[in-house]
C-alpha positions as CSV (number, residue, x, y, z in Angstrom):
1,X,-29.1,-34.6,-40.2
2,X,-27.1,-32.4,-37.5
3,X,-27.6,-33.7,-34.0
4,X,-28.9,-32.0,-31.1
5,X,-26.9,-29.0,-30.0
6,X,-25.3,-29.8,-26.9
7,X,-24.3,-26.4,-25.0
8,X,-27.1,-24.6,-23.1
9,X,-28.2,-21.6,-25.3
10,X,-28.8,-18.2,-23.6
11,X,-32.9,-19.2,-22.9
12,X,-31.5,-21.4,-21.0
13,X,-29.8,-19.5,-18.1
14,X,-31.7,-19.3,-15.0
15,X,-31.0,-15.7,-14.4
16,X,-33.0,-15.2,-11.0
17,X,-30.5,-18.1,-9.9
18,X,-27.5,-16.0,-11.0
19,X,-28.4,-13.3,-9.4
20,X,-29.5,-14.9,-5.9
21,X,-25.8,-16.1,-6.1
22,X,-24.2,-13.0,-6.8
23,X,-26.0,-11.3,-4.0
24,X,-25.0,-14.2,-1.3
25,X,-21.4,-14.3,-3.0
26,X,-18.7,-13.1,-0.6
27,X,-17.1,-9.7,-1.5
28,X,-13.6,-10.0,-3.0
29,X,-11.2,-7.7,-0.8
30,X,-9.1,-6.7,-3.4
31,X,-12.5,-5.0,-5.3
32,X,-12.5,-2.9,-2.0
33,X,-8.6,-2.4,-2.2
34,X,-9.3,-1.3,-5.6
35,X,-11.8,1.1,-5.4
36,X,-9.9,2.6,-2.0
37,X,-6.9,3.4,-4.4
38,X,-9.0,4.4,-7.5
39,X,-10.4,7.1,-5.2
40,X,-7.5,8.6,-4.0
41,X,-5.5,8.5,-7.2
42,X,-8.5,10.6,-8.7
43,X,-8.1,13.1,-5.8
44,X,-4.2,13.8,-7.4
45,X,-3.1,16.6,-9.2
46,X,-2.7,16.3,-12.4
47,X,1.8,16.4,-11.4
48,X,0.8,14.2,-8.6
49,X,-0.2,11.8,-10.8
50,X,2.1,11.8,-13.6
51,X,5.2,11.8,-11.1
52,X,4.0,8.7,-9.5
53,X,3.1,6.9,-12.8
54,X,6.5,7.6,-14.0
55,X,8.1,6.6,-10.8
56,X,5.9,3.2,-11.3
57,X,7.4,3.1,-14.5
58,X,11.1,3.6,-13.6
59,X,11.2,6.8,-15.2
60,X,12.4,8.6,-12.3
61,X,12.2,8.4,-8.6
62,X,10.5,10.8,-5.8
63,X,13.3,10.1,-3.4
64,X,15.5,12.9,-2.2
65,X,19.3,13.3,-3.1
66,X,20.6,11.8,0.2
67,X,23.5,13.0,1.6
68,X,24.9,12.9,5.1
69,X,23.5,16.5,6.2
70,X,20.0,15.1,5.0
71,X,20.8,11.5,7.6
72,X,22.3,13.5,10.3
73,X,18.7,16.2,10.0
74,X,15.9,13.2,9.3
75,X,17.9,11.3,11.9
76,X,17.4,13.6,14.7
77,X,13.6,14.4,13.5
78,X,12.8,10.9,14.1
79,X,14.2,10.5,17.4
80,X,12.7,13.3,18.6
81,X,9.9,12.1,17.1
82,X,10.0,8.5,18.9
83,X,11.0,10.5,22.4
84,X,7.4,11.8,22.4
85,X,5.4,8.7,21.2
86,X,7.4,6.3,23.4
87,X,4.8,6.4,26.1
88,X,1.9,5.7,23.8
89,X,3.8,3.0,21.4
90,X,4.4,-0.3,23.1
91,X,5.4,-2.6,19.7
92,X,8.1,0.3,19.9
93,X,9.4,-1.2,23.2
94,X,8.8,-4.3,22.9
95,X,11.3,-4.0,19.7
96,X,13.7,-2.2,21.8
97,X,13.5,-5.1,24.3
98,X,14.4,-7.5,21.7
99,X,16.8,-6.0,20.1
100,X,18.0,-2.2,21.5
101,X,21.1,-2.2,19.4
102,X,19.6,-3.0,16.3
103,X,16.7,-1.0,16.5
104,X,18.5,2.3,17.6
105,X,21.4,1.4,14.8
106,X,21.0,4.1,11.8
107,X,20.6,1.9,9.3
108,X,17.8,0.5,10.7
109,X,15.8,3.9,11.6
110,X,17.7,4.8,7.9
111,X,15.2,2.1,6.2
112,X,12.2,3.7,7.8
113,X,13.1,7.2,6.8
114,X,13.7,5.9,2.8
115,X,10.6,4.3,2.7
116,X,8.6,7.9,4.1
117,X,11.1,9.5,1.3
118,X,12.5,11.3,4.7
């Protein structure tokens, strides 16, 4: 003689308590995170999308050929950039307070221009 089973067949799920719980359960951010970036990766061109899946992938990069005309150019774009936004940017000078040298150094500004691909 088998015994009893022991596991709770599929009868026995109390569905309308599943669902109330699902419906009081917090949203998960990263769902919303998710769908944000499923969205725009559909908006992409077809190239779009294949040259950032390859760049991903470590097929190739987006980056520009960088070369000292290209630092010198993007360089001066961003400061004259930064000239007229200074009034309306305050983390911007309260960085400069802390550390003028460093934040006007090219590397620095450099970093910010690779990771905009300049």
């Amino acid at each position: 003689k088998k015994p009893p089973s022991v596991e709770p067949s599929f009868h026995d799920v109390n569905t309308e308590k599943i669902a109330a719980a699902m419906l009081t359960a917090e949203p998960d951010p990263s769902d919303a995170v998710d769908a944000i970036l499923s969205r725009e990766l559909e908006q992409l061109s077809f190239q779009d999308f294949q040259a950032i899946h390859e760049e991903v992938h470590g097929v190739r990069t987006l980056a520009p050929e960088e070369n000292s005309a290209l630092w010198r150019a993007s360089l001066e774009c961003l400061a004259t950039e930064l000239a007229i936004l200074r009034p309306r940017h305050t983390v911007y000078d309260q960085a400069c307070r802390i550390s003028n040298s460093y934040v006007n150094e090219s590397g620095f500004r450099l970093r910010f221009l690779r990771a905009e691909s300049f």
